[in-house]
C-alpha positions, 0 to 999 in steps of 0.5 A: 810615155808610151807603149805601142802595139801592132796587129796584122790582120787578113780580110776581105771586103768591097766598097759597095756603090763605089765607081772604081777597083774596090766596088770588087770583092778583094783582099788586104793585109792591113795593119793597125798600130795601137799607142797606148799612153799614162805614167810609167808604172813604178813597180814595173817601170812600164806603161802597159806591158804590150803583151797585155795590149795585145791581149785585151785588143786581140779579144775584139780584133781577131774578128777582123782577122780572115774575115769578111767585112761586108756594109749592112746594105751589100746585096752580097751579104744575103748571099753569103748567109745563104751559102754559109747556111746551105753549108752547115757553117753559118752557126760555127765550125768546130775548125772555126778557131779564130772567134773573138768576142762578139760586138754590136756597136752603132758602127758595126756587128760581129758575127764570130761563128761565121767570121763576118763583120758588118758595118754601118759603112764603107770598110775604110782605112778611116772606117777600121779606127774609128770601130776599133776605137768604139771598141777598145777606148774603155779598156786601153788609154789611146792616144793614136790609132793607125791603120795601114792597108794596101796603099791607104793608111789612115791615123787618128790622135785622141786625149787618154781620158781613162784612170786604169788601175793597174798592178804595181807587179806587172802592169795589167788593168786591175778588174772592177774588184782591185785584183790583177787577173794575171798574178793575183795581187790585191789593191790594198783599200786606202 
């Protein structure tokens, strides 16, 4: 079965050397779908409970929200670090609620403090599900990925690979130690 998630996330970005519309600095209001899948939960009768989807995604995807996505190679981006150095804002703002955790993958870096991402390639539709699965495969069980933005939308299905231990009283991953970090149950040793 399945427990399914959704986001909706405000970013800027272009399609540095493309020969169209995008080659500009523009705007989107993209949404990314989360399906997340494993037995039903006995104790809860749940999957994964979709707050704690949200939750545990929120913590990497908020670095999209209102941010700019630049590729590692853009000549804007030098500029903007600029700007935001002459500023005072390079290095975090006190209004500057929106971090999230920071990430460095193959596939792209998170600059929190100064609400940037930079990525290996072109931000596409196909680009966000592929970062966003480097991102969150070890901590939900994905099964399908969608993102929508503007006219484009793009998916992708994967094999739920992981055993996630979770509470038998509300769901959640348990940590490394058998605990749930939200009600404090213990995983009695077997």
């Amino acid at each position: 079965m399945r427990s399914i998630t959704t986001f909706d996330i405000q970013y800027a970005h272009r399609f540095y050397g493309f020969k169209g519309e995008a080659q500009y600095l523009h705007g989107h209001t993209g949404t990314l779908t989360i399906e997340v899948e494993d037995s039903v939960n006995k104790g809860v009768n749940m999957v994964f409970p979709c707050n704690e989807i949200k939750k545990t995604a929120w913590d990497v995807i908020k670095n999209f929200d209102h941010a700019l996505i630049l590729r590692q190679d853009d000549p804007l981006l030098p500029a903007i670090l600029d700007v935001y150095e002459k500023q005072g804002i390079k290095d975090g703002h006190p209004q500057n609620t929106m971090k999230g955790e920071a990430f460095d993958t193959e596939l792209a870096k998170a600059y929190p403090d100064c609400r940037l991402v930079v990525t290996k390639e072109t931000m596409t539709v196909e680009g966000m599900i592929k970062i966003v699965h480097e991102l969150l495969k070890d901590k939900l069980n994905i099964v399908k990925l969608t993102f929508t933005s503007g006219d484009n939308a793009g998916s992708e299905d994967y094999t739920a690979n992981n055993c996630i231990d979770r509470c038998p009283l509300c769901g959640i991953a348990l940590d490394e130690n058998g605990v749930c970090p939200k009600c404090g149950y213990k995983k009695q040793a077997t």
